[in-house]
GUNUVO-794331 format. One record per atom (N, C-alpha, C): residue in three letters; atom name; y, x negated, z negated. Coordinates in pm, whole numbers, always signed. Layout:
["ALA","CA",[Y,X,Z]]
...
//
This chain:
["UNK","N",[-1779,+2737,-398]]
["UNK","CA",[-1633,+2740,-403]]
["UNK","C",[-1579,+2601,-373]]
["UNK","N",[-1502,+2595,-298]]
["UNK","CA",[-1389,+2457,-218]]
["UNK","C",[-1341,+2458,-368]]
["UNK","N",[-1295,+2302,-379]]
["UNK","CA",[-1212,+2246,-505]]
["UNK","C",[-1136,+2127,-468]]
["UNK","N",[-1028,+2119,-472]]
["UNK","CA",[-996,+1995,-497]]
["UNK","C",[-932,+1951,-640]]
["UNK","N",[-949,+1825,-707]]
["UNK","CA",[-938,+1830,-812]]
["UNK","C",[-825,+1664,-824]]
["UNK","N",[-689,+1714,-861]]
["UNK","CA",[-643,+1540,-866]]
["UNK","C",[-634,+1476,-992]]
["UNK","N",[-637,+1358,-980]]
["UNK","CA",[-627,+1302,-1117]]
["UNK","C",[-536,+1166,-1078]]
["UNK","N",[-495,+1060,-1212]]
["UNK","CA",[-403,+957,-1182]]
["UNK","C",[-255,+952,-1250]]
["UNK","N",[-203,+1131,-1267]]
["UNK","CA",[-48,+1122,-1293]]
["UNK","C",[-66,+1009,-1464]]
["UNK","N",[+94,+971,-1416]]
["UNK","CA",[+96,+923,-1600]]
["UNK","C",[+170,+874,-1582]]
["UNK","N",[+258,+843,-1745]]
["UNK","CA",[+403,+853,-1756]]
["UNK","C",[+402,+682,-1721]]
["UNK","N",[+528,+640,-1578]]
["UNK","CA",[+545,+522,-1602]]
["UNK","C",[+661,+469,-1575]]
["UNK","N",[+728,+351,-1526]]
["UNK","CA",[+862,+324,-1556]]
["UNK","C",[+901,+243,-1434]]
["UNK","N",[+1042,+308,-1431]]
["UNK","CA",[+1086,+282,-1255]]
["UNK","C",[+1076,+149,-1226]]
["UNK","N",[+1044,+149,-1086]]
["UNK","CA",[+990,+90,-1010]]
["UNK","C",[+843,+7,-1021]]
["UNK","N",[+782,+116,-1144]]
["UNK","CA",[+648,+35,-1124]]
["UNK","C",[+545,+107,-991]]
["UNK","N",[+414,+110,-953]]
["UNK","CA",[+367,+171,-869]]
["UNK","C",[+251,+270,-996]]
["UNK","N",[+184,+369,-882]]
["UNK","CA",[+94,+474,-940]]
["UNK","C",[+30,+524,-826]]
["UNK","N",[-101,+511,-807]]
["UNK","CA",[-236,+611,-719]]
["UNK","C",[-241,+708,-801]]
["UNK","N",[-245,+809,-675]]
["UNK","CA",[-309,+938,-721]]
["UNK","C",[-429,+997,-612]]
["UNK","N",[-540,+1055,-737]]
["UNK","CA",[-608,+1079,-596]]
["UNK","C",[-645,+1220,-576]]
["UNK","N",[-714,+1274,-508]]
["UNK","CA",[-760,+1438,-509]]
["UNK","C",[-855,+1409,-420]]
["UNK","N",[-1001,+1442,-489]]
["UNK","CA",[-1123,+1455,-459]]
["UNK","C",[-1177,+1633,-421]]
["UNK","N",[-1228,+1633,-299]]
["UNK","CA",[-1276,+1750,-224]]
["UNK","C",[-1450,+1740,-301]]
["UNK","N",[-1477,+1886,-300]]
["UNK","CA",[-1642,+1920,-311]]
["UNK","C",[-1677,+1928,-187]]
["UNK","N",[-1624,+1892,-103]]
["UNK","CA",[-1689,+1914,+8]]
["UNK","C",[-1609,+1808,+139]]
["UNK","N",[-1673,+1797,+234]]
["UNK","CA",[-1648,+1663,+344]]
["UNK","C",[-1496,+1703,+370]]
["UNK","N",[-1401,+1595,+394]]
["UNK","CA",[-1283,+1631,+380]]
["UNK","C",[-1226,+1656,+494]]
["UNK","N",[-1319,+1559,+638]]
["UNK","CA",[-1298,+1645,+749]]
["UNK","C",[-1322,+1785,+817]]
["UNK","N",[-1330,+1841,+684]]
["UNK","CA",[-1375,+2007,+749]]
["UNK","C",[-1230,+2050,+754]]
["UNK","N",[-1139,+1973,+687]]
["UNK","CA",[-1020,+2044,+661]]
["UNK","C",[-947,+2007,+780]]
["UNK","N",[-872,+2081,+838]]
["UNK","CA",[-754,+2076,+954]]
["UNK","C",[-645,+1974,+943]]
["UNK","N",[-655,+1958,+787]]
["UNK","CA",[-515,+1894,+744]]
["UNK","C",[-467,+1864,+590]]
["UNK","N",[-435,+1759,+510]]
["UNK","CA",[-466,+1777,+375]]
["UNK","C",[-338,+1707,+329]]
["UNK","N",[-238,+1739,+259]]
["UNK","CA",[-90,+1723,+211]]
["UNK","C",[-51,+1686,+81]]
["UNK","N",[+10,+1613,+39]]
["UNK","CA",[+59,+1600,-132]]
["UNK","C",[+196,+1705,-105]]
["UNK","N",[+229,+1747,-211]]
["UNK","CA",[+361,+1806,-270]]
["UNK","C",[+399,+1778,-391]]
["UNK","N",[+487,+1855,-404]]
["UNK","CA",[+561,+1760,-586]]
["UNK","C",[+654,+1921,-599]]
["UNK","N",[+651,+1934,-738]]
["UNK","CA",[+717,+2056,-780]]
["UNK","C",[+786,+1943,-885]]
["UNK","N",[+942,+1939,-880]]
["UNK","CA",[+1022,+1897,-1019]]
["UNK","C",[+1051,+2007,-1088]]
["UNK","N",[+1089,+1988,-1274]]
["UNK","CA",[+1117,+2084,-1283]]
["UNK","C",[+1248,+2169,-1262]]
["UNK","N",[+1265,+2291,-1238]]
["UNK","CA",[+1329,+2375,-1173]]
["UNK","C",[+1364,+2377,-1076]]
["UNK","N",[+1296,+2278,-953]]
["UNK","CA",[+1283,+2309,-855]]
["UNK","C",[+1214,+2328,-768]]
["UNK","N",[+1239,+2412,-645]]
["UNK","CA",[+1116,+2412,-549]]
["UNK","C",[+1004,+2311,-482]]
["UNK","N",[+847,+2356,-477]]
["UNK","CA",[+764,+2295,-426]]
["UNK","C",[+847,+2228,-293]]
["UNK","N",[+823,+2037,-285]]
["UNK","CA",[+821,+2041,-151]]
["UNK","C",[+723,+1974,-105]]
["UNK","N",[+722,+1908,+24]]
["UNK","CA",[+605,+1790,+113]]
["UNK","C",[+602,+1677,+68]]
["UNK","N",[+559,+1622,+16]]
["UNK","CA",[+548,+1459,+27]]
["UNK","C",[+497,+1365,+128]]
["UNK","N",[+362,+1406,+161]]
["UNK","CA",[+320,+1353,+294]]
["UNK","C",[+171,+1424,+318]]
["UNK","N",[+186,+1429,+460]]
["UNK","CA",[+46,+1499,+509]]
["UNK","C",[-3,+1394,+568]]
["UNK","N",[-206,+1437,+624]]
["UNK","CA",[-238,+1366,+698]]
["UNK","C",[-350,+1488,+772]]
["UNK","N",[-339,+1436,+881]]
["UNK","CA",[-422,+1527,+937]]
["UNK","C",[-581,+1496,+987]]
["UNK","N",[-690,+1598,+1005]]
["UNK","CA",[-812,+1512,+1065]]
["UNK","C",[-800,+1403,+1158]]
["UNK","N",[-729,+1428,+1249]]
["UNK","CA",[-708,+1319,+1349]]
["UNK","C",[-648,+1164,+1302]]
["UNK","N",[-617,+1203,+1137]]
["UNK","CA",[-555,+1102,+1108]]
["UNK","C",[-390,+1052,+1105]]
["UNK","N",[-333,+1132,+1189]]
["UNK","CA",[-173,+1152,+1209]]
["UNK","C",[-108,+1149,+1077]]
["UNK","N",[-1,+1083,+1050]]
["UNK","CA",[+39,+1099,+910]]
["UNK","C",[+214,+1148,+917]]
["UNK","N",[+248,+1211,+823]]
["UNK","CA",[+407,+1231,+791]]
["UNK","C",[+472,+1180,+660]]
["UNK","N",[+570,+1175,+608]]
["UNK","CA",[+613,+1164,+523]]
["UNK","C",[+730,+1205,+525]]
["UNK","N",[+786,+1264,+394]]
["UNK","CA",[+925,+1309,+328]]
["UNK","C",[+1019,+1179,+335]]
["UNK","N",[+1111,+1251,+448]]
["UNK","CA",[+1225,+1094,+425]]
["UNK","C",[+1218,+1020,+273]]
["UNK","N",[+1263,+1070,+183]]
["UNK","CA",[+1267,+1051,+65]]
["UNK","C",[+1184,+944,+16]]
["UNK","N",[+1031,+983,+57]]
["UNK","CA",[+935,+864,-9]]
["UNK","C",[+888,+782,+119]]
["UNK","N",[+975,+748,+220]]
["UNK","CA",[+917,+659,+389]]
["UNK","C",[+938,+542,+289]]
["UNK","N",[+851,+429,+333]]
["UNK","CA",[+859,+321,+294]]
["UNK","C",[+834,+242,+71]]
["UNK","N",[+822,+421,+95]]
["UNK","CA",[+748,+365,-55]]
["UNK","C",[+637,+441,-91]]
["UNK","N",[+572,+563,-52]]
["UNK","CA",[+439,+559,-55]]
["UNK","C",[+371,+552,+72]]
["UNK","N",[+222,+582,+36]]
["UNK","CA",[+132,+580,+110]]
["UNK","C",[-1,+677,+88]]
["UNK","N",[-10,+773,+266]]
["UNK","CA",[-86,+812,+201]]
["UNK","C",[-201,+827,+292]]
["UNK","N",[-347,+829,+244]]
["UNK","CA",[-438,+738,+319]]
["UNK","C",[-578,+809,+243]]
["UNK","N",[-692,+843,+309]]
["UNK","CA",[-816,+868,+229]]
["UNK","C",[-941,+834,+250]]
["UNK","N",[-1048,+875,+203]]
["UNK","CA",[-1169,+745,+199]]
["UNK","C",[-1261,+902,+222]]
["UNK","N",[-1330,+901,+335]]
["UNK","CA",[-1413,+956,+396]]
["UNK","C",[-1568,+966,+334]]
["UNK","N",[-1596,+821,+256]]
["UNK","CA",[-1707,+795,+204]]
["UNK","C",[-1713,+897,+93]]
["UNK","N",[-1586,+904,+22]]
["UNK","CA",[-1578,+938,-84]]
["UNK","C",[-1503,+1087,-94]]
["UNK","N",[-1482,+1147,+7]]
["UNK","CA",[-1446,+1275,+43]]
["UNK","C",[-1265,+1289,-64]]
["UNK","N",[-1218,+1167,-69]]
["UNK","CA",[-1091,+1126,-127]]
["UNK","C",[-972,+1126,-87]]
["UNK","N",[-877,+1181,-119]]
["UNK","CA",[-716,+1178,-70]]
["UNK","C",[-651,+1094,-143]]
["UNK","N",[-544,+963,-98]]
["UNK","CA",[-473,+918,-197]]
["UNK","C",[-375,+930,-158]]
["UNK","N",[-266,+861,-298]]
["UNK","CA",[-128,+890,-239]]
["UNK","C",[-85,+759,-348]]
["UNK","N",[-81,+656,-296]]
["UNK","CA",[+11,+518,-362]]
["UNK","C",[+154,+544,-345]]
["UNK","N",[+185,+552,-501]]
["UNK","CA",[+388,+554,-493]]
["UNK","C",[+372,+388,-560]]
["UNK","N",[+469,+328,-471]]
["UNK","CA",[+488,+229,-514]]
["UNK","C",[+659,+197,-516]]
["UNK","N",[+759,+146,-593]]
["UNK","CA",[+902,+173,-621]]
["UNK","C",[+932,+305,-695]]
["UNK","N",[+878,+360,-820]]
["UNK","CA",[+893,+471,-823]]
["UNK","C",[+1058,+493,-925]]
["UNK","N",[+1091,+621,-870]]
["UNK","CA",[+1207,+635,-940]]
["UNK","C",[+1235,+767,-1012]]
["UNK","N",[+1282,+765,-1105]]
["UNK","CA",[+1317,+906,-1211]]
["UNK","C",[+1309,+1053,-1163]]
["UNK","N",[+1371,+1088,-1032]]
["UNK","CA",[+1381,+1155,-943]]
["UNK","C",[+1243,+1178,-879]]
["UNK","N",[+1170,+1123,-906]]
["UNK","CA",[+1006,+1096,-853]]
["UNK","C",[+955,+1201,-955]]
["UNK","N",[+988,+1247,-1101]]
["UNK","CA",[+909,+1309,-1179]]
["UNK","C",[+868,+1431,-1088]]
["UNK","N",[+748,+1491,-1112]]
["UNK","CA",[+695,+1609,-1066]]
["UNK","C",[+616,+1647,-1137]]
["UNK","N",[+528,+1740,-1066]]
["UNK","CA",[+404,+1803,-1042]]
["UNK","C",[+349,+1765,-917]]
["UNK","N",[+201,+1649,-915]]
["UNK","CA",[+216,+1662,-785]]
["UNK","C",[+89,+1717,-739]]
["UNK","N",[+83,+1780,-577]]
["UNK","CA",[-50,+1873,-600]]
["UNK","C",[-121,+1840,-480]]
["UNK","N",[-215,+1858,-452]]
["UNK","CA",[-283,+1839,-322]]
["UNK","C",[-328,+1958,-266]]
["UNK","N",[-357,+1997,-145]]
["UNK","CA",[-354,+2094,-40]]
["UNK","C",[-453,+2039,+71]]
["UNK","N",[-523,+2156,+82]]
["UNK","CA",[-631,+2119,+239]]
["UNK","C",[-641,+2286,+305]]
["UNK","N",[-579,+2227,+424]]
["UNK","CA",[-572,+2325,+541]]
["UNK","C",[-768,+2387,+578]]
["UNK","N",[-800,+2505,+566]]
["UNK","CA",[-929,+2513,+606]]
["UNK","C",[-940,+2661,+696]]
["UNK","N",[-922,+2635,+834]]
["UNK","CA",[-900,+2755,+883]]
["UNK","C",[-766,+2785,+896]]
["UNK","N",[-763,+2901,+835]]
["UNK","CA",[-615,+3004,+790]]
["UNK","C",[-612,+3001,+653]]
["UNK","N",[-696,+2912,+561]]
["UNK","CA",[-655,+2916,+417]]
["UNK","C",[-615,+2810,+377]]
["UNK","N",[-548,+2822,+247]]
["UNK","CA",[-486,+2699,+194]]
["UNK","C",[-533,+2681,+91]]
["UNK","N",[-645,+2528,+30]]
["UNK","CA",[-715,+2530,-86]]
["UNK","C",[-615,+2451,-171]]
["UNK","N",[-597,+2474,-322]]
["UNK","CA",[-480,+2359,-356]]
["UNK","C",[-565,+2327,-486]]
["UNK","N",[-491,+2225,-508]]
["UNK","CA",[-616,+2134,-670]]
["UNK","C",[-504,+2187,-746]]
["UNK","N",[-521,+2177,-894]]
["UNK","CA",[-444,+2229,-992]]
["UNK","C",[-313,+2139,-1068]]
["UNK","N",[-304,+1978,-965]]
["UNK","CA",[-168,+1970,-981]]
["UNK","C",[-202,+1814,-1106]]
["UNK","N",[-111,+1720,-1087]]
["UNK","CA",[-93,+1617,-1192]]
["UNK","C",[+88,+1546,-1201]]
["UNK","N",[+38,+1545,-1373]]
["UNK","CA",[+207,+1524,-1386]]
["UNK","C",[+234,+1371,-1363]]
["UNK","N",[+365,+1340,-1302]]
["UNK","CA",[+426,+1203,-1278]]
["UNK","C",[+532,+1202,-1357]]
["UNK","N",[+566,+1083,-1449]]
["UNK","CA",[+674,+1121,-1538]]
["UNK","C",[+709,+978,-1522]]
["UNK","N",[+846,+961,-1429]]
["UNK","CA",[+895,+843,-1440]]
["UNK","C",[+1033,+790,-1503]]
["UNK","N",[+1012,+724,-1664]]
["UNK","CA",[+1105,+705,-1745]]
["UNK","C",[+1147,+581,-1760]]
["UNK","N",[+1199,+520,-1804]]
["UNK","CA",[+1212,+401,-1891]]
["UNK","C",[+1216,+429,-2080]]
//
């Protein structure tokens, strides 16, 4: 069974930074394509930033210029550095890998940004 599993969320205070990562059981270039999202509460899942095998990257206007997101091949690893984080930043955030026509997703870590 495919897994991805993230870890990293934790409660911290605006504008400090936070890695998050999501580790694959398996080589991460098998995947087509591998994405963060963020669920706040009561509202809808959205994108945060993708990256694709080729390496191509996107990002959510929202977080251009303050995260980053980037992964380690050695280590079959996805990250996602928020750095400036702000209140509005709280989520759920989840990771996603394109495999085929399926969509594998890890079970999600909370970001809680307070003062």
């Amino acid at each position: 069974q495919i897994r991805l599993v993230e870890s990293g969320g934790a409660l911290v205070q605006p504008v400090e930074s936070l890695r998050l990562s999501c580790a694959a059981s398996i080589n991460i270039l098998s995947f087509k394509a591998m994405a963060w999202y963020r669920q706040a509460p009561g509202q809808q899942r959205e994108l945060v930033a993708r990256i694709t095998a080729g390496g191509s990257i996107d990002y959510a206007d929202y977080v251009k210029g303050r995260f980053t997101i980037s992964r380690d091949m050695a280590k079959d690893t996805m990250y996602l550095q928020m750095n400036n984080q702000m209140p509005d930043d709280t989520a759920v955030y989840s990771c996603v890998a394109a495999l085929g026509s399926h969509a594998v997703w890890g079970q999600g870590t909370q970001v809680t940004v307070s003062s």
